[in-house]
Every structure is written in C-alpha cells, then in structure tokens.
C-alpha positions as CSV (number, residue, x, y, z in Angstrom):
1,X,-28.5,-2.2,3.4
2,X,-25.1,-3.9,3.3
3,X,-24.7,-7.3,5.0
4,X,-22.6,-8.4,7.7
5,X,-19.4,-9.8,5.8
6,X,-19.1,-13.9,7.3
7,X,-16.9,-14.9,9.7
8,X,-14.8,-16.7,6.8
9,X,-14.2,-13.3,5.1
10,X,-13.0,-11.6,8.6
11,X,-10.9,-14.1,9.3
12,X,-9.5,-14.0,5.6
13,X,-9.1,-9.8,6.1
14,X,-8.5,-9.3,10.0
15,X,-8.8,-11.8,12.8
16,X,-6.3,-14.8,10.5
17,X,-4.4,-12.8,9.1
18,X,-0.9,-12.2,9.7
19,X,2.5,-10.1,8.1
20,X,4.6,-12.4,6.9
21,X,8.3,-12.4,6.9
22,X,8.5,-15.4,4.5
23,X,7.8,-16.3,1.4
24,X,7.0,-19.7,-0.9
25,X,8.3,-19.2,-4.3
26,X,4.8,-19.5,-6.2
27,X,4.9,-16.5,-8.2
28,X,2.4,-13.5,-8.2
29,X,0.4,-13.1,-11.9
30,X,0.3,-9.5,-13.3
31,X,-3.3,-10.3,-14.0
32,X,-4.0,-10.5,-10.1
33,X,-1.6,-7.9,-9.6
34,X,-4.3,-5.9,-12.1
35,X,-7.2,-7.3,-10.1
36,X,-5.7,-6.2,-6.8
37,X,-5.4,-2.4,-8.1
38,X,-9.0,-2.2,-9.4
39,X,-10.1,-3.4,-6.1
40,X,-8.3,-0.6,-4.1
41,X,-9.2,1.7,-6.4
42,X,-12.6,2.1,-5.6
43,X,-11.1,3.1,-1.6
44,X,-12.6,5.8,-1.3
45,X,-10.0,9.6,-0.7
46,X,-10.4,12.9,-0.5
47,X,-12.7,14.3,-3.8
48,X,-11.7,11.6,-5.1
49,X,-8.3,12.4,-5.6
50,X,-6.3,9.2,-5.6
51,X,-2.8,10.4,-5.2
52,X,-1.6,7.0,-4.5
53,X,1.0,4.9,-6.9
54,X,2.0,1.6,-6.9
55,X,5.0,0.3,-8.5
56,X,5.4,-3.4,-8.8
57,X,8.9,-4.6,-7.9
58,X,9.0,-8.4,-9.5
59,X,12.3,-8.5,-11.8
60,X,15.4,-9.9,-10.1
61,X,17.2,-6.5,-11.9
62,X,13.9,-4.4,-10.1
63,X,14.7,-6.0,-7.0
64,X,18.5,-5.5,-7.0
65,X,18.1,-1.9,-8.1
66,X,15.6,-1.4,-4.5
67,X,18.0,-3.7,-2.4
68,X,20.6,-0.8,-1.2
69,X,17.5,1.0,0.0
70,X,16.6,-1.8,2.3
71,X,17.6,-2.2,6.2
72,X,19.2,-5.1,6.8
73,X,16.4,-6.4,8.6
74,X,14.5,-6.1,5.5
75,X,16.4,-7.3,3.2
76,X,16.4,-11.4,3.3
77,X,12.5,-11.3,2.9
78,X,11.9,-8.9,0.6
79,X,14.4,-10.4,-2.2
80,X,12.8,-13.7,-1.7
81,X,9.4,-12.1,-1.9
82,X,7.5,-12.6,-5.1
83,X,6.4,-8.9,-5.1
84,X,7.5,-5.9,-3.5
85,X,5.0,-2.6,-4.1
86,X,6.0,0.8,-3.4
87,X,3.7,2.6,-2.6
88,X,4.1,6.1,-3.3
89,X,1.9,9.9,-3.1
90,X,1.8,11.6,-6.3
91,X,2.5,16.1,-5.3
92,X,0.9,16.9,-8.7
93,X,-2.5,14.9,-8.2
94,X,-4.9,17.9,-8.5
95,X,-3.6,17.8,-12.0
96,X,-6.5,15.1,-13.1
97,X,-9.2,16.1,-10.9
98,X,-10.8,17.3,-14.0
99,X,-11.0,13.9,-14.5
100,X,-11.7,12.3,-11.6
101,X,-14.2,15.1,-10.1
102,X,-15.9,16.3,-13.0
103,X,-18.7,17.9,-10.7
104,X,-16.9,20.6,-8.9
105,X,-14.3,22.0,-11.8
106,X,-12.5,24.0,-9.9
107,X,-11.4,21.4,-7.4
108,X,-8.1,21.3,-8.6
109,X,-7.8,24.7,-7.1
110,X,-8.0,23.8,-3.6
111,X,-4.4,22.4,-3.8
112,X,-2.6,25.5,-5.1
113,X,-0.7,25.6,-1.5
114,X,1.8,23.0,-2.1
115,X,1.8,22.1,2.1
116,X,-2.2,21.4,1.6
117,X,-1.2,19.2,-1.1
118,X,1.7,17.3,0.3
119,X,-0.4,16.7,3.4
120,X,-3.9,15.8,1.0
121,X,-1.3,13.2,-1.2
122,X,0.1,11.6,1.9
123,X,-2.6,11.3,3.7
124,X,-4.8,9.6,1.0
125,X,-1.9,7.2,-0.6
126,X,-2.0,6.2,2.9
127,X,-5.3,5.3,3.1
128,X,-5.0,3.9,-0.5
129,X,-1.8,1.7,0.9
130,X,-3.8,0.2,3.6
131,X,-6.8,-0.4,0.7
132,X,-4.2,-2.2,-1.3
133,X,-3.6,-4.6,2.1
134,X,-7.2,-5.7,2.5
135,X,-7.7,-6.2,-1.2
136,X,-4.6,-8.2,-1.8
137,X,-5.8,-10.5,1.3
138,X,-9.2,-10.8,-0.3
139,X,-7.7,-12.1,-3.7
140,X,-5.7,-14.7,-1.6
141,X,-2.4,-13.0,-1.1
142,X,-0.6,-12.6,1.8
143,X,1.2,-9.2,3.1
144,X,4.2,-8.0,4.5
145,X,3.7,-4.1,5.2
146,X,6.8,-2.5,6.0
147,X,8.9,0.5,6.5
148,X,12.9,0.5,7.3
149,X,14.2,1.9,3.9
150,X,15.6,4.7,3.3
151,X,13.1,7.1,1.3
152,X,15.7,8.9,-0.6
153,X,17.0,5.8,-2.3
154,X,13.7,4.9,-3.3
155,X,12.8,8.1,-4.5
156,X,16.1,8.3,-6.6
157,X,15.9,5.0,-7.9
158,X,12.2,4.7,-8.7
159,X,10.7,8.3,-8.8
160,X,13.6,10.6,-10.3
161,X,11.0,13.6,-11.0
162,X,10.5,14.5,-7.6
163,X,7.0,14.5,-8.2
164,X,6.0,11.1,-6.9
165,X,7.4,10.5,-3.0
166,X,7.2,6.8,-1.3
167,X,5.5,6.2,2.0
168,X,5.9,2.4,2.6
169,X,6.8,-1.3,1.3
170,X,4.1,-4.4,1.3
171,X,5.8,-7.4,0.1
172,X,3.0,-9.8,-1.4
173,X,2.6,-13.1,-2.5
174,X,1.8,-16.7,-0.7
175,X,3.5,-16.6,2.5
176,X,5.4,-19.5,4.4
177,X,3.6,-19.6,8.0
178,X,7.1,-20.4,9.6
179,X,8.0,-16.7,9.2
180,X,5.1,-15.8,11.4
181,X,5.6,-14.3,14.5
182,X,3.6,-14.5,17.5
183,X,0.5,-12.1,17.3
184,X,1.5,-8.7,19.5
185,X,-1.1,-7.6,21.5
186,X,-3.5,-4.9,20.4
187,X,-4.9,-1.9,22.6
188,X,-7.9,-2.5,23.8
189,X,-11.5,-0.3,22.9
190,X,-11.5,1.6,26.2
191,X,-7.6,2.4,25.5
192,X,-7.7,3.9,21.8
193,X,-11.5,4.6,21.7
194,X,-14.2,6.9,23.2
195,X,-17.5,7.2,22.4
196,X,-19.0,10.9,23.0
C-alpha cells in the first residue's frame, strides 16, 4: 500500500507552489530536461498511448523563431525564461501502439475515426502536459503554464507536417518570487465536487 507523500513533498507539488512570471537566469541542463520526461512518462493515458510531445525551446534562435506566436502579455517572460516546452498531441499516435500495447494488437484499430483520435491525442497530451508540471516541480523546477499564443504559428513554425498539433506553453526553470502574484482563490469541495 502506497504511503501518504510528507507535507514537504505537497508543499513542493501543490500547496507552495506557484506559476511564475519571472525568471533567474540559472540555466536548465538537458540532463534534467531528460529526467523530467522519463518521470512524466510513466503518467499514465489511454492504452497507453502517449500522444504527447514536448519540444524544448532553449536557443536564443528557438526562442526568436516562437516569439511572433506569443501575446504580448506573454512575451517578456517567456524570452527571459530558461525553457519554454510546447507541448503538443501527436494525430498519428495509434501508429506505435504495437509498441506500446503489445497485449491487445489490434488496438491501433480503435483510432481509425480520425474525430476519436483527435479527441483520444488531446485529451491524453493533456494529461501528459499537466504530468510534465508535477514532475518538473519534483526535480526542483519551477512552472509557468500558459496559453495566449496563437496555435497556428506554432504549428507552422515547429510542427510543419500537420501531424503533431500544440495545446499549451510551460515555461520552466528557477523562478524569481517577485513575479509571483497573489494566490487566486480556488472553488471550494462542495462547489466543484459531489460525492454520490
């Protein structure tokens, strides 16, 4: 039976933690950047389908060539942050469930309608994007989830196929707590949740 994670390690994931909207200029390693995706990895999706895909965005030419995608309100922090991911759904991920569910082979059939598989990828890079938060805060890196971009200029710029589509940013790295804004409130469990 699984422990009770300590109070340390929920602070570290949930209760302390914050997005952050600035960034020191200590740098991000690949290696953790490696670490970080073989801890999300193990998330768990849909027969283990794991449409998600994560580009990196470190190189000042990496960053300039994302910049005209950004909002404006987006733009300051995420060129000063270390790391930017895009995190993206794959279309064509039934393609290696031969691989990755070896004990149903004809699972890759179940995505033949392309609206069951758009729906399957985004909904599982999702949950693969929010995997990639809590294990980049339990390696000691800080977060900075966002959206205002314009998908199209992503897509163009970083996924020319048209098979992989992007669903959000997460700037990471070691932030500065002086871009921290106060904590919004949160709904409370009688307002989101029932019990039946």
């Amino acid at each position: 039976m699984p422990e009770m994670l300590p109070d340390t390690a929920l602070d570290a994931l949930f209760r302390a933690a914050r997005t952050h909207n600035a960034w020191t200029d200590k740098p991000v390693s690949d290696v953790l950047l490696e670490a970080l995706y073989d801890l999300l990895r193990l998330g768990p999706t849909s027969a283990n389908c794991s449409p998600g895909r994560f580009l990196f965005v470190k190189s000042p030419a990496a960053k300039e060539k994302l910049a005209p995608a950004l909002s404006a309100n987006n733009l300051a922090k995420t060129m000063a942050a270390p790391v930017t991911v895009i995190i993206g759904h794959d279309l064509d991920f039934a393609e290696r469930l031969p691989r990755l569910f070896p004990h149903n082979p004809g699972a890759k059939d179940w995505f033949k309608d392309p609206v069951m598989a758009q729906t399957t990828a985004f909904r599982n890079a999702t949950l693969q994007g929010a995997y990639l938060i809590v294990a980049a805060r339990s390696l000691g890196l800080d977060c900075g989830p966002m959206s205002g971009f314009d998908n199209a200029k992503v897509d163009a710029a970083f996924f020319p196929g048209g098979r992989v589509k992007s669903n959000f940013l997460c700037n990471l790295g070691y932030g500065d707590p002086k871009g921290v804004l106060a904590r919004s409130p949160r709904l409370e469990f009688g307002e989101a949740c029932q019990i039946l």
